[in-house]
DSSP file (Angstrom, degrees, kcal/mol; ACC not computed):
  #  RESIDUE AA STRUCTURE BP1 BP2  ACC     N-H-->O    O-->H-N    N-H-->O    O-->H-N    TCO  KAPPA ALPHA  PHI   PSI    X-CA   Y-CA   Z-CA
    1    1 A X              0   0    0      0, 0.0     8,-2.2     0, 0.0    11,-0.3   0.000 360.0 360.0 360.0 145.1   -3.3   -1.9   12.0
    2    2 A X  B     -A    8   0A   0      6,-0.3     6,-0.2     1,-0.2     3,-0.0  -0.733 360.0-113.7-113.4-173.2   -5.4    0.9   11.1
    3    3 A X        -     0   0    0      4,-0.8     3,-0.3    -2,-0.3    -1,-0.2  -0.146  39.3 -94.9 -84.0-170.3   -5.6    4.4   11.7
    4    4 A X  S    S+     0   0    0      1,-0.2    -1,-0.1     2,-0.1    -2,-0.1   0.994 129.1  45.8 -36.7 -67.7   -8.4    6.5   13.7
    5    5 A X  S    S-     0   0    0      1,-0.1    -1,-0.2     2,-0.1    -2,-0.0   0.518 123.8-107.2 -93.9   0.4  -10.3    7.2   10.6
    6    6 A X        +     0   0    0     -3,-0.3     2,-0.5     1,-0.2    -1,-0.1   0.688  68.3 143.0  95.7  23.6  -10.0    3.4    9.4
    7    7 A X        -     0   0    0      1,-0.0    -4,-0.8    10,-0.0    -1,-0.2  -0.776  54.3-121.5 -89.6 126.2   -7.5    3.7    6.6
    8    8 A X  B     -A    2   0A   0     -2,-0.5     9,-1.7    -6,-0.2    10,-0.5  -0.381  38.8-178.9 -81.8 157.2   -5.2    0.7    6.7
    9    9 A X  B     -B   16   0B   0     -8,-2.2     2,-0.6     7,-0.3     7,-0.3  -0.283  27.6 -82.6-115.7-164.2   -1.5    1.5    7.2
   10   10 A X  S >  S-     0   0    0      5,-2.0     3,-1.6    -2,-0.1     5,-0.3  -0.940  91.4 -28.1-114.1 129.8    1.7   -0.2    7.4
   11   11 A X  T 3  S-     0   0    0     -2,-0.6    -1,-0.1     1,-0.3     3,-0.1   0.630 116.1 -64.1  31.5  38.4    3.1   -1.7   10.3
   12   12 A X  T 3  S+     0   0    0    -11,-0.3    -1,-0.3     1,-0.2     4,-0.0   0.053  99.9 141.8  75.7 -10.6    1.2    0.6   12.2
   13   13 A X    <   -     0   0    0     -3,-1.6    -1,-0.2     2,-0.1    -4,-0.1   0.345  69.3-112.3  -5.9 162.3    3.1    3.5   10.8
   14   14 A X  S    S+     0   0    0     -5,-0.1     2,-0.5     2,-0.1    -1,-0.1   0.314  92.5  93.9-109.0  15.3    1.3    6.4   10.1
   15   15 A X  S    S-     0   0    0     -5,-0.3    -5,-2.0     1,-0.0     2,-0.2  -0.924  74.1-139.2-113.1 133.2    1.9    6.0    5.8
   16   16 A X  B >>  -B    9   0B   0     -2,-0.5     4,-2.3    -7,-0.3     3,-1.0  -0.407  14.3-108.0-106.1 145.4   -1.1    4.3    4.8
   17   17 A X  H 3> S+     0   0    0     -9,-1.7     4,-1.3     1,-0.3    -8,-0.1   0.880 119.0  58.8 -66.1 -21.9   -1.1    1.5    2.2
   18   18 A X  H 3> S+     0   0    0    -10,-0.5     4,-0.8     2,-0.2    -1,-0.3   0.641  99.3  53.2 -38.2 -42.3   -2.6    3.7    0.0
   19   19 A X  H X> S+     0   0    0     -3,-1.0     3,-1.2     2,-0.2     4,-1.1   0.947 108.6  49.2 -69.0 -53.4    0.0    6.1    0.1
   20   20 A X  H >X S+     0   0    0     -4,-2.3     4,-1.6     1,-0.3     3,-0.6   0.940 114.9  52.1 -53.6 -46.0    3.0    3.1   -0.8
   21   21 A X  H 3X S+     0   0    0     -4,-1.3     4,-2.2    -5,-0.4    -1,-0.3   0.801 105.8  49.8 -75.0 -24.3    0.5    2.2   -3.7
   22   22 A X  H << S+     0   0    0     -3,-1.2    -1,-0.3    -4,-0.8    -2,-0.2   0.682 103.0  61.1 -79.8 -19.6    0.2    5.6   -5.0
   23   23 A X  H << S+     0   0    0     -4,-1.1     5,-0.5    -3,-0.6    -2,-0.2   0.482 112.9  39.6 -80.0 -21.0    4.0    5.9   -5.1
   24   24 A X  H >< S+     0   0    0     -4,-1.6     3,-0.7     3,-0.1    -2,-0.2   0.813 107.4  53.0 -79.6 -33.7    4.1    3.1   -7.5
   25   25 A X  T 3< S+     0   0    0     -4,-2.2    -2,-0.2     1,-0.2    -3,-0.1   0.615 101.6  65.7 -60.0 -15.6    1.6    3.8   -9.3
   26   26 A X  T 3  S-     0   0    0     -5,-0.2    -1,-0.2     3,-0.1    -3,-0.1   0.810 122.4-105.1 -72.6 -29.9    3.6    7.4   -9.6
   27   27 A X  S <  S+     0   0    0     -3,-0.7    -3,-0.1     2,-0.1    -2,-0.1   0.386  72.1 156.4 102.2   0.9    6.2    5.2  -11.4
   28   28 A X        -     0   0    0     -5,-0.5     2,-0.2    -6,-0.1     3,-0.1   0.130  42.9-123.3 -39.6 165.2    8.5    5.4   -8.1
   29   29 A X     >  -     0   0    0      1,-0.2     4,-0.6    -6,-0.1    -1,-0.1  -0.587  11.8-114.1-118.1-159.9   10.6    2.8   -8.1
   30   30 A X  H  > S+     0   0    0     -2,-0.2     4,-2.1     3,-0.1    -1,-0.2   0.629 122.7  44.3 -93.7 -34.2   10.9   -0.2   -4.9
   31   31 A X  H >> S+     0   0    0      2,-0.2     3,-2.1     1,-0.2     4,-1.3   0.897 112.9  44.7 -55.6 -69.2   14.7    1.6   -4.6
   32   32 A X  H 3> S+     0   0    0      1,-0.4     4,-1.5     2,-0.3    -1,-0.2   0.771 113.2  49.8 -52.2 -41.6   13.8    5.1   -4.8
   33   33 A X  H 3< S+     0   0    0     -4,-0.6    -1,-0.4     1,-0.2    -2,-0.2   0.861 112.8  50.0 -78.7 -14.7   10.6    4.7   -2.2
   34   34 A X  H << S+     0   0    0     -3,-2.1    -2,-0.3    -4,-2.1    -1,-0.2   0.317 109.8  49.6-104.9  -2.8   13.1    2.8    0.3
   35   35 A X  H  < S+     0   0    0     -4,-1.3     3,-0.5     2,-0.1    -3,-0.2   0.622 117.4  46.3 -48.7 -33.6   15.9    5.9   -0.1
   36   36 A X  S  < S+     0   0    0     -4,-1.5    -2,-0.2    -5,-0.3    -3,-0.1   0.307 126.1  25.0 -97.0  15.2   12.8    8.1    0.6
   37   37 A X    >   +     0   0    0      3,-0.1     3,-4.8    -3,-0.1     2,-1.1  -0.017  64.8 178.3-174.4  32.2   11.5    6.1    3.5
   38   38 A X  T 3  S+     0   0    0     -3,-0.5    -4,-0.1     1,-0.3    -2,-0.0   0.188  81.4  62.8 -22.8 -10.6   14.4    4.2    5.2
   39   39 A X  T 3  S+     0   0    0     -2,-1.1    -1,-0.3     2,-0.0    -5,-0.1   0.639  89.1  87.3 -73.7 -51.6   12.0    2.8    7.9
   40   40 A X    <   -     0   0    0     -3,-4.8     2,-0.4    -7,-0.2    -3,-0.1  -0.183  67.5-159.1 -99.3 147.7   10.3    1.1    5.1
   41   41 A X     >  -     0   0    0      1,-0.1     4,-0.8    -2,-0.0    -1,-0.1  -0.866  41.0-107.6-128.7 158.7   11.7   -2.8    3.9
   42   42 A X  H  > S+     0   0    0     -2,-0.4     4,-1.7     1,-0.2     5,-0.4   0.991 120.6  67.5 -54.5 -49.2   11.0   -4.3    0.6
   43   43 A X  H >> S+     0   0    0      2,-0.2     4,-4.2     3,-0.2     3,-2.3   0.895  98.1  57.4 -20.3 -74.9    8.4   -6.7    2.9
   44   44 A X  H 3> S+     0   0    0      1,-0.3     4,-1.0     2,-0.2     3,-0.4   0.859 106.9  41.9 -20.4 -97.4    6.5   -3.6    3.4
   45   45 A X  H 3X S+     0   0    0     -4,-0.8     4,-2.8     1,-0.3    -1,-0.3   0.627 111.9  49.9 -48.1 -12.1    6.0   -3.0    0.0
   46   46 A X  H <X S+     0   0    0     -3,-2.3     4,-2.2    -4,-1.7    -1,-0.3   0.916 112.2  57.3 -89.7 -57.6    5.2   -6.8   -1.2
   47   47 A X  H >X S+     0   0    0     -4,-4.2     3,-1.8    -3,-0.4     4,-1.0   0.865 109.2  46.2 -40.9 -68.6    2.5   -6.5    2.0
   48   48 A X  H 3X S+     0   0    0     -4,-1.0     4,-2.2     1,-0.3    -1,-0.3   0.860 109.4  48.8 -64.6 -34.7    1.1   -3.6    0.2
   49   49 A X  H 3< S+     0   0    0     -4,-2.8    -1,-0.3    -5,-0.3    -2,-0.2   0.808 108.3  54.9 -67.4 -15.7    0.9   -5.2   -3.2
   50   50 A X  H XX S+     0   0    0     -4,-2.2     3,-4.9    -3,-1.8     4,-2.5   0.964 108.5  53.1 -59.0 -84.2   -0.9   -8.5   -1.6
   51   51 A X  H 3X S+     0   0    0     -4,-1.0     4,-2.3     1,-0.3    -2,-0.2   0.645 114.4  38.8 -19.9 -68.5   -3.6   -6.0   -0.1
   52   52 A X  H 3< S+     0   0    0     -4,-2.2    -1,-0.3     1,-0.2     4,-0.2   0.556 117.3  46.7 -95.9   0.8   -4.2   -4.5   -3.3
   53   53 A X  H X> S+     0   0    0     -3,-4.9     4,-2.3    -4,-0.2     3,-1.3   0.727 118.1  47.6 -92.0 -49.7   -4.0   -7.7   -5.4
   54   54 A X  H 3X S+     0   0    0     -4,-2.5     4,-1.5     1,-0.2    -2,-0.2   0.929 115.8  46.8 -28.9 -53.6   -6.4   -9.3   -2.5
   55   55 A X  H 3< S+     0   0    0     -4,-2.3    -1,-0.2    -5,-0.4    -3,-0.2   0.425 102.3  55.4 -64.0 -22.2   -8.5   -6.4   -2.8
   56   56 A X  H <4 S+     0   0    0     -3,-1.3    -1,-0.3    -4,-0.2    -2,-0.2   0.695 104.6  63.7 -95.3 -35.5   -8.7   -6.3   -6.5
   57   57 A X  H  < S+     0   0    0     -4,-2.3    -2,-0.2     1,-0.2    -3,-0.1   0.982 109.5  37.9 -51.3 -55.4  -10.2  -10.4   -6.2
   58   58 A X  S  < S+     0   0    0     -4,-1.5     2,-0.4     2,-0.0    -1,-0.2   0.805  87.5 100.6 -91.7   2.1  -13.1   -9.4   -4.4
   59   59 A X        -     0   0    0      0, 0.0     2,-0.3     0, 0.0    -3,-0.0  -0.629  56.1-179.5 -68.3 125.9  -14.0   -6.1   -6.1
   60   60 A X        -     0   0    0     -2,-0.4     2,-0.2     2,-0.0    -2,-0.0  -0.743  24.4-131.1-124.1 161.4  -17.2   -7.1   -8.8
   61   61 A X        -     0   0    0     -2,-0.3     2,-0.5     2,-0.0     0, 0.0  -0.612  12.1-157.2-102.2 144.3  -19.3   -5.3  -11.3
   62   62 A X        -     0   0    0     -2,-0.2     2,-0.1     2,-0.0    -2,-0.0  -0.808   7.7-150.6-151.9 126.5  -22.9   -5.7  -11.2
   63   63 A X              0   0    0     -2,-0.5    -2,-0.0     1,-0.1     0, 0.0  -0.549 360.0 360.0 -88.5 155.0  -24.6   -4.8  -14.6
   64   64 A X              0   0    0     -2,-0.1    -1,-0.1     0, 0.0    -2,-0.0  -0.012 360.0 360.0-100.4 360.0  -28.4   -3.5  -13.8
């Protein structure tokens, strides 16, 4: 699902898969964001790391 403004989120939730990714990238841990976000299941977070490994596949460079 995404939001109004067309950021995609999780499971229609209003915390955006962007947000999850930035809370790893923070050095969070999978425990410590699911103490902070009891809602949230370790699914969730493997969903958000597919997206960004998906996401990383189709991203190219194109040298000029």
């Amino acid at each position: 699902m995404r939001l109004p403004y067309g950021k995609p989120c999780i499971r229609g939730m209003l915390m955006t898969i962007y947000d999850m990714l930035e809370y790893l990238a923070s050095g969070m841990s999978e425990k410590e964001i699911l103490e902070d976000f009891p809602y949230l299941t370790h699914e969730d977070i493997a969903v958000c790391l597919a997206f960004a490994a998906d996401r990383e596949k189709s991203l190219f460079v194109v040298q000029s």
